[in-house]
N, C-alpha and C positions, 0 to 999 in steps of 0.2 A: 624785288630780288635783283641782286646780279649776275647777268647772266654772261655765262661762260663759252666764250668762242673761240677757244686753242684748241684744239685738236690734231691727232697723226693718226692716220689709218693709211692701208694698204687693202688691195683685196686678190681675191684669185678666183677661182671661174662656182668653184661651190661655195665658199665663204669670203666674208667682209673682216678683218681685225682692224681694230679700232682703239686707240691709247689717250683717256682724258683725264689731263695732270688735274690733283683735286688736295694739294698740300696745303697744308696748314688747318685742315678742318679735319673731322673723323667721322667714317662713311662704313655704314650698316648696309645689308641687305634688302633692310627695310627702308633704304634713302632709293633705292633703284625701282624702276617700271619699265616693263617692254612687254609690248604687243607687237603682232606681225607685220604693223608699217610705223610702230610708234616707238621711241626710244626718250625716257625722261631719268635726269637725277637731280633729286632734291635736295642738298646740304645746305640748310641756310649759314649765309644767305647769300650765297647761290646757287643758279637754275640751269640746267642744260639739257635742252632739248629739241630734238632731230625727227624730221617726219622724213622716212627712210624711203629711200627711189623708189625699193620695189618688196612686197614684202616677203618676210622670214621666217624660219621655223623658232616661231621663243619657248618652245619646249627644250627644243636643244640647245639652244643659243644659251652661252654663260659668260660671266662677267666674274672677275677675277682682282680683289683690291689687295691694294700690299702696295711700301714705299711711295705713299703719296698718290699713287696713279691706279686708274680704272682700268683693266684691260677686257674689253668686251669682245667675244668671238661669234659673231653672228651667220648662221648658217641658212646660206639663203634657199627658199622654196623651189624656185627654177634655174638650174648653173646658165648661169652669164655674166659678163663683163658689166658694172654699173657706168655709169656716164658721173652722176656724181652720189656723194651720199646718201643728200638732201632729194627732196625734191623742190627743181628751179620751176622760178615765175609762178609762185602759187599764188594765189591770190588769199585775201587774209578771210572772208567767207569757206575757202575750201578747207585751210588751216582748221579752221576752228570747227569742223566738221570731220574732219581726221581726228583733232582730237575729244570728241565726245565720241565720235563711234570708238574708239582705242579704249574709252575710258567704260562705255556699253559693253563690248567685248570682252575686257578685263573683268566687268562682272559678272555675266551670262559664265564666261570660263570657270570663275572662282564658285557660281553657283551649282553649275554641274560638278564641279570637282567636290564639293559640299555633299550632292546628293550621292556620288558615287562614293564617297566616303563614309557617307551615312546606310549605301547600300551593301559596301562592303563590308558592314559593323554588323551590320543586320545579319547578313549571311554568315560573317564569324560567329555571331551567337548562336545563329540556327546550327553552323556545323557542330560547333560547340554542345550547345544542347544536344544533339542528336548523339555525338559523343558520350557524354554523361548516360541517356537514355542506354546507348547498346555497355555502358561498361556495367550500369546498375541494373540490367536484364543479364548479360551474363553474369555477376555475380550473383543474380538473385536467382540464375539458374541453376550455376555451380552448389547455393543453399540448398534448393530442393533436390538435387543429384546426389547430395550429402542426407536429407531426409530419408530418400528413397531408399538409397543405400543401408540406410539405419535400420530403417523400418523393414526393410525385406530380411535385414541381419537376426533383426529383433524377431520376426515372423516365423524364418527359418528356428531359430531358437525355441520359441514357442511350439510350433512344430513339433522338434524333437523330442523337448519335454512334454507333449502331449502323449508322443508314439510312446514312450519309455515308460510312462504312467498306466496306456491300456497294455504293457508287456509286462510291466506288473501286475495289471490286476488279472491276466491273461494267465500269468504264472500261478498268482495266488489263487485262480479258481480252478484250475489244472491241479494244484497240488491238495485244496480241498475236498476237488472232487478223487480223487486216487486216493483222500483220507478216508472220507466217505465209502469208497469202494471197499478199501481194509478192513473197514467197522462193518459193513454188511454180510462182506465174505466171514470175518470170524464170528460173527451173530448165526451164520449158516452155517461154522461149523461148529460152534456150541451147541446149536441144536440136533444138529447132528449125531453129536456125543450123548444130549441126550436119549436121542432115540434109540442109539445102540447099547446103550446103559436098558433101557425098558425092554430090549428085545432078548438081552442076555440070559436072562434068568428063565424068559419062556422055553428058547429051543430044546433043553432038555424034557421036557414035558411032553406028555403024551399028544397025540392028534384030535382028542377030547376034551381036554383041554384048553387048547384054541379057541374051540368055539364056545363063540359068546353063549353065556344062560340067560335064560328070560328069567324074570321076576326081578323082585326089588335090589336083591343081591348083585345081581349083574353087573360086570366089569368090560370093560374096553376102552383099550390102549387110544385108539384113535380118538374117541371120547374127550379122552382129559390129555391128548395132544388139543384140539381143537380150544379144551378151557384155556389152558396156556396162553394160546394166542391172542386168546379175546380180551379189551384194551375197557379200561374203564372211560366212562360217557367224559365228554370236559365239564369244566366247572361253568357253572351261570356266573355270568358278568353283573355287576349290580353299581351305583353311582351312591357317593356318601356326602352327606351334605355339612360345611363346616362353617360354620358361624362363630366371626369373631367381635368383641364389643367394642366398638366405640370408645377411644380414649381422645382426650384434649390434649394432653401434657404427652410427649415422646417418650417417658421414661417407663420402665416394664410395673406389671402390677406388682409383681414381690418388691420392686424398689421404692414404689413410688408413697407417698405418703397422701393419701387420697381427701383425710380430712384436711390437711391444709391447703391442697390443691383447692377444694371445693370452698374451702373460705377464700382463697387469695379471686378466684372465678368470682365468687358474688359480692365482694367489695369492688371490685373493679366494674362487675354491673353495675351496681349504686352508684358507683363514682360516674358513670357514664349518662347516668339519668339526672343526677345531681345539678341543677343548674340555680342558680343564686337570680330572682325576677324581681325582686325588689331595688335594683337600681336603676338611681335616676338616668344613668346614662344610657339605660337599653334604648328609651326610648328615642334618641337620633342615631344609634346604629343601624345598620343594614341588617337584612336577617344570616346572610353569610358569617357579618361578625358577629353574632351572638353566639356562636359555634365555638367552645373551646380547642379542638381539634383542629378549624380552619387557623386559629389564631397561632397555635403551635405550630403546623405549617409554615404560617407566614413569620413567626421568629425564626427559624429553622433558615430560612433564604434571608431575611437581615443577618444574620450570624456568620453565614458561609459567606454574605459581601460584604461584611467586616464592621458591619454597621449595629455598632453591639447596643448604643443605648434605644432605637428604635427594635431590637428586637427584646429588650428588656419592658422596656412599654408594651410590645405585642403579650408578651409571659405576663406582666404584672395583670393585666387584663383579664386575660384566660384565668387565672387564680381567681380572681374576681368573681368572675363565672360561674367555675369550679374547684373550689380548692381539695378536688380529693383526688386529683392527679398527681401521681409522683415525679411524672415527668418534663412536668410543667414545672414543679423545681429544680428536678436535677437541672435543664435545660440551663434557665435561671441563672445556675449557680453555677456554669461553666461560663456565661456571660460576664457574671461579677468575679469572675478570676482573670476576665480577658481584663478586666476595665480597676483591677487591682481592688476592687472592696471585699474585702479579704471577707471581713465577720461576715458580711450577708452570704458571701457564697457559704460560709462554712453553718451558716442558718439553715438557706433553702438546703444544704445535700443533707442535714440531719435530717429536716421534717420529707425530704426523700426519701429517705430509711426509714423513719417512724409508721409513711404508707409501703413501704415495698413490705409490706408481714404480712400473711409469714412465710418464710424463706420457702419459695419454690425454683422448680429449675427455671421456672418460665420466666423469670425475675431476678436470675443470676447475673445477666449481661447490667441489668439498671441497679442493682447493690454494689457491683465491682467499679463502676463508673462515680456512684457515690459516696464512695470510701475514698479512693483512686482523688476525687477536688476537694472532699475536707481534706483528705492530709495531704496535698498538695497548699491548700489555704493556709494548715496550721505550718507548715516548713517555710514559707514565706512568713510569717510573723514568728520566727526561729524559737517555734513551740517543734521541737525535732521527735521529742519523745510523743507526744499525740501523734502525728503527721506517721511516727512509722508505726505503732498501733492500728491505725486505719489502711497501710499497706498493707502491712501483714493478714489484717483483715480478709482484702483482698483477693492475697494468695490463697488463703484458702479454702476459696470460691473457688477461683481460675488457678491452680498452680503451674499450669503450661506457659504463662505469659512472662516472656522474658521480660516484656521490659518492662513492666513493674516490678519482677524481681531484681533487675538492674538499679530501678531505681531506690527499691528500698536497700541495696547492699550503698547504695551511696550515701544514707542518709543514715544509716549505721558507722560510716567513716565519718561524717561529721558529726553525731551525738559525741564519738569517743576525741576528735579532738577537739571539743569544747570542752569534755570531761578534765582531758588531761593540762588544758589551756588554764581552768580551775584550778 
C-alpha cells in the first residue's frame, strides 16, 4: 500500500482534531478503525496509520468525510497537552504489539457489544412477551367479567321466572282452594235446605208424633239423613291383557293381501336355499364366494367404484349360483346401462319382474327400480312409447316421486315431437 503521511491537526487540552486529505478515492465508514491508542484508514491503495501518544475515548471520538478530507475529532481520556501525535522513538517490536492489542481490543469490544445486543434482544422479547402475556390475561379477564356478568344476568332472570311461576302456582292453589271452599260451603248449605225441607212438615204435628215407633214401620229422620251420606264402596282395579299378532309386512290386515304376501315370503325362502352345486367352478372358490349374497355385496362396491365390468362378473356369478334372485338382475341391469348394453339390461330388469311376483309392498322399492332401467333402456334405443309405458308403470307404484314423474313428462315431449316430426 501507499502510505499516506500529510496530515494537519491541532489540539486543545480535552480533544486532538485532526484533517487527512483522502481525494481522488471514496471513503466508507467501513474504510476507518480506531481504538483508544490506535488510529487506521484503509482506501486502497492507501494506508494511514497513527499509533496515538496517549490514549482516547473511541466511543466518543468521530470522524467526519466530505470534500476529499477526513476530519477526525478525538477526545482524549485524560485532558492534557500531547507533545506529538504519534508516538516517538518506538521501536518496531512495540509497534507491532500496539497493533495486535488494538486489533484484540477491537474484538473483545465488538464481542461484548454482540452479547449486549444479543442481551438486549433477549430482554426486548422477554418484555415483549410479558406484554402479550398481561394484555391476553386482561383481555381474557375482561371475557370472564363479561361471562359473569352474563351469567348472573341470566341467573337473576331465571330467578325471577322461577319466583313468578311459584306466585302462580301460589295464586292458582289460593284460588282452588277458595273454589273448594265455595263447593263445600254450598254442599252445607244444600244440605241444610234439605234438612229443613224434612223438618217442615213435622212441626205441626203433635209431641207423639216425634217419637219414633218400634217395629217394622218405624221412621226416623236421622236414619235416612245418615243413608244419605253413605258413599258407595270404590270399584276393584283389575289388569287386561292385549295380545297382538305378529305381522311381516307393515301394511294393516284389512289392507293387506296375505295370500300373496305369504307366497312372495316362500319364494324368496326357496330362492335363498337355492344354490346351483353342480359347477365345475365351485370347486377353486373359496367358501365366502360361494355365497350369492357375499357376491352381490361385492358387485355393489365394484359398482359404487365405477368399476362396472368387474362387478358384472361378480352378478353374472351369483346368477350362477342362484338364479331366483331378483336382485341380482336388477343390479345387473343397472350395470349394463352404465356400460350402454342396452338389450341386456332391458333382459335382466324383465326377468326382475318376472321374480318380483307377486306384487307386494315389500317389493314395491325393486318393481319401481325395474321399470324405472327397462324404460330408461328402451328411451335410449328411441323405443319412446315402451320406455314411457314402463314409467308410467312406475308411477303407479310410487306416485310421490317427482322425478320419475319429471322424467316421464319429458319423454311425453319427445314421443309428441317425433309424432309431429312424422
Amino acid at each position: 500500500p501507499v502510505w499516506r503521511r500529510e496530515y494537519s491537526g491541532r489540539q486543545s487540552g480535552p480533544a486532538v482534531y485532526l484533517s487527512l486529505p483522502v481525494r481522488g478515492v471514496r471513503v466508507t465508514p467501513a474504510n476507518i478503525f480506531c481504538t483508544d491508542q490506535y488510529l487506521k484508514v484503509s482506501v486502497p491503495p492507501f494506508l494511514f496509520e497513527a499509533i496515538l501518544y496517549a490514549p482516547i475515548d473511541d466511543t466518543n471520538s468521530t470522524a467526519k468525510i466530505g470534500n476529499g478530507i477526513i476530519f477526525f475529532t478525538l477526545y482524549k481520556k485524560e485532558v492534557a497537552m500531547w507533545d506529538s501525535l504519534t508516538l516517538v522513538n518506538a521501536n518496531k517490536e512495540k509497534l507491532q504489539y500496539l497493533r495486535k492489542n488494538a486489533v484484540l481490543k477491537a474484538h473483545e469490544k465488538a464481542k461484548e457489544e454482540t452479547e449486549a445486543k444479543k442481551v438486549t434482544k433477549q430482554e426486548h422479547k422477554k418484555y415483549a412477551l410479558e406484554a402479550t402475556m398481561k394484555l391476553e390475561e386482561a383481555e381474557r379477564k375482561r371475557i370472564e367479567d363479561l361471562k359473569e356478568k352474563e351469567r348472573q344476568k341470566v341467573t337473576k332472570e331465571l330467578e325471577l321466572w322461577k319466583k313468578q311461576q311459584k306466585d302462580a302456582e301460589k295464586q292458582k292453589r289460593v284460588e282452588k282452594e277458595e273454589e273448594l271452599h265455595q263447593e263445600v260451603e254450598q254442599l252445607k248449605e244444600k244440605k241444610k235446605e234439605k234438612m229443613n225441607k224434612t223438618r217442615i212438615p213435622n212441626e205441626g204435628t203433635s209431641k207423639t208424633s216425634l217419637k219414633p215407633t218400634k217395629g217394622h214401620g218405624s221412621y226416623s229422620m236421622f236414619s235416612e239423613n245418615l243413608k244419605e251420606e253413605q258413599l258407595p264402596a270404590p270399584r276393584s282395579t283389575a289388569t287386561i291383557q292385549i295380545n297382538f299378532t305378529s305381522r311381516v309386512f307393515p301394511t294393516a290386515l284389512r289392507e293387506s293381501r296375505i295370500a300373496e304376501e305369504e307366497e312372495w315370503l316362500r319364494k324368496q325362502a326357496e330362492a335363498r336355499r337355492t344354490v346351483s352345486a353342480d359347477l365345475s367352478e365351485l370347486e377353486d372358490l373359496k367358501e365366502e364366494e360361494k355365497n350369492p349374497d357375499w357376491l352381490k355385496d361385492k358387485g355393489n362396491k365394484m359398482f359404487a367404484t365405477g368399476n362396472y365390468l368387474a362387478a358384472v362378473n361378480a352378478y353374472n356369478l351369483a346368477v350362477r349360483l342362484n338364479n331366483k334372485l331378483p336382485l341380482l338382475y336388477l343390479n345387473r341391469a343397472a350395470c349394463h346401462l352404465k356400460l350402454r348394453n342396452l338389450h341386456k339390461a332391458i333382459e335382466d330388469s324383465s326377468k326382475a319382474l318376472e321374480l318380483l311376483t307377486p306384487p307386494v309392498p315389500d317389493n314395491e322399492n325393486a318393481r319401481v327400480k325395474a321399470y324405472v332401467r327397462r324404460g330408461t333402456a328402451f328411451c335410449h334405443l328411441e323405443l319412446y312409447t315402451e320406455g314411457l309405458q314402463d314409467y308410467e308403470a312406475a308411477l303407479k307404484i310410487d306416485p310421490k316421486n317427482k322425478t320419475i314423474e319429471k322424467d316421464a313428462e319429458k319423454i311425453r315431449h319427445l314421443i309428441q315431437g317425433t309424432t309431429q316430426d312424422s
